[in-house]
C-alpha positions in Angstrom: 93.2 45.0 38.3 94.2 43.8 35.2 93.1 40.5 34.1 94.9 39.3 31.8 98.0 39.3 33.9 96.4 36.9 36.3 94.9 34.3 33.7 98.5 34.4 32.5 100.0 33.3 35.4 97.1 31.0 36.2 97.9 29.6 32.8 101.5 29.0 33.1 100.6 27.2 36.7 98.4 24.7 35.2 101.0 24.1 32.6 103.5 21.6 34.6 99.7 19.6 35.9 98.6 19.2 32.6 101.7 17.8 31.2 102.5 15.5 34.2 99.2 13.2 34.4 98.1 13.4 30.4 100.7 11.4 28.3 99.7 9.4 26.0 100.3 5.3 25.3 104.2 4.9 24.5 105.7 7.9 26.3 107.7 7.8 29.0 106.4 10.2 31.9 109.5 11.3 34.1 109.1 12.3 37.4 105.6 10.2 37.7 105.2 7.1 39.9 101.4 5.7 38.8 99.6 3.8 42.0 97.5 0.7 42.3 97.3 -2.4 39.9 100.6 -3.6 40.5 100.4 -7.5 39.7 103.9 -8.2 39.0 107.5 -6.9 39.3 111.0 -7.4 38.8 114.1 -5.2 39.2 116.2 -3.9 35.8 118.6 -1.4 34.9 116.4 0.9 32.9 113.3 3.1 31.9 113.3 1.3 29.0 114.1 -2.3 30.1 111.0 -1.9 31.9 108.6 -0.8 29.2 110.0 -3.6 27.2 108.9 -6.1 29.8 105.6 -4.5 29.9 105.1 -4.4 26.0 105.9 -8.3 25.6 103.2 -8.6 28.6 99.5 -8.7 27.0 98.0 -7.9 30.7 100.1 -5.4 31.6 98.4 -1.3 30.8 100.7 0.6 32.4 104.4 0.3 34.7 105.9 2.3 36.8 110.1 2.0 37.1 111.1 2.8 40.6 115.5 3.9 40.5 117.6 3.2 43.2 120.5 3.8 44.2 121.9 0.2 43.2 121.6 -0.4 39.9 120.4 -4.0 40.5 117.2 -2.8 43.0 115.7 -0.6 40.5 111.9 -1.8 40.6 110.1 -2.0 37.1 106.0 -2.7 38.4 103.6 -3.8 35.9 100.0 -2.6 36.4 96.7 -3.8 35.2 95.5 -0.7 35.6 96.6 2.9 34.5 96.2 4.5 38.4 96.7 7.7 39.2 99.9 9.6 38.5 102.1 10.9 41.8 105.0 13.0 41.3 108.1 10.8 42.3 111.3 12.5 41.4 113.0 8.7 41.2 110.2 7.3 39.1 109.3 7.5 35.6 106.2 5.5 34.2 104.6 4.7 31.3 100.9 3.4 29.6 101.0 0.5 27.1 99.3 0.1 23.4 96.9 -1.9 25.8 96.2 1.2 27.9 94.7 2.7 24.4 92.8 -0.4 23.5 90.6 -0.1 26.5 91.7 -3.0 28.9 90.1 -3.0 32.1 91.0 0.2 34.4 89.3 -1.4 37.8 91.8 -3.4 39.6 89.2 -4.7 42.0 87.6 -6.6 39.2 90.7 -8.6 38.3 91.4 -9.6 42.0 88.7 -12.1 43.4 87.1 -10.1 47.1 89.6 -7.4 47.1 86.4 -4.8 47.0 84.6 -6.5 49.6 87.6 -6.1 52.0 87.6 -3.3 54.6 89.9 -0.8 54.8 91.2 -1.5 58.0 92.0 -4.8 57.0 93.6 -4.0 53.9 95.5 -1.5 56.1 96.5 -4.7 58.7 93.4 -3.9 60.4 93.3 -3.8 64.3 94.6 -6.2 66.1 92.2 -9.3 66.8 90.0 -9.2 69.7 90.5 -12.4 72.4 86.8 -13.5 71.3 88.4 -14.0 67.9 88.7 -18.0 66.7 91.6 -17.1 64.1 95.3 -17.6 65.7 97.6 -14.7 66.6 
């Protein structure tokens, strides 16, 4: 067997990955959703709209813009942290300048005893036992 056929192929594979999770501050990645470190939102009409919003925001690293079918539902999320990329085909996201600058990547930082929680809580947790004080 050949190998340089196969490291071709193997190439061309990794090509899509590599372009998908690696752009840099101030381009627009289409086809991306990035997850985690939402801390605010709103709904506009546009890719751009929404890295405007994020670029007049001094917290905000990076913002994912969510289309819908309605023009007025389209989500634009800003994010205190960068998060990791997830193909979307209705989502395109973006990093800020601040992204560049080295802003805090750790969400659980910024948010007061959101590490100390389980998962299972953050989930909604199981459903409280009848020993348990709390209402239900």
């Amino acid at each position: 067997m050949r190998p340089f056929p196969t490291m071709l192929i193997l190439a061309c594979l990794a090509i899509p990955v590599a372009t998908a999770t690696a752009a840099p501050a101030g381009e627009q990645e289409t086809g991306i959703y990035r997850l985690g470190g939402t801390y605010d939102y709103s709904f506009t009409e546009t890719e751009d709209a929404c890295e405007a919003i994020c670029a007049a925001d001094e917290a905000c690293v990076a913002w994912s813009f969510v289309k819908s079918n309605s023009a007025d539902n389209s989500r634009c999320e800003l994010k205190d942290t960068v998060g990791a990329a997830q193909r979307n085909p209705f989502a395109t996201s973006g990093k800020s300048a601040a992204s560049a600058s080295g802003v805090s990547t750790d969400s659980a930082s910024t948010i007061s005893g959101i590490g100390e929680q389980p998962r299972e809580e953050l989930a909604g947790g199981p459903l409280p036992s009848t020993s348990d004080p709390r209402p239900h």
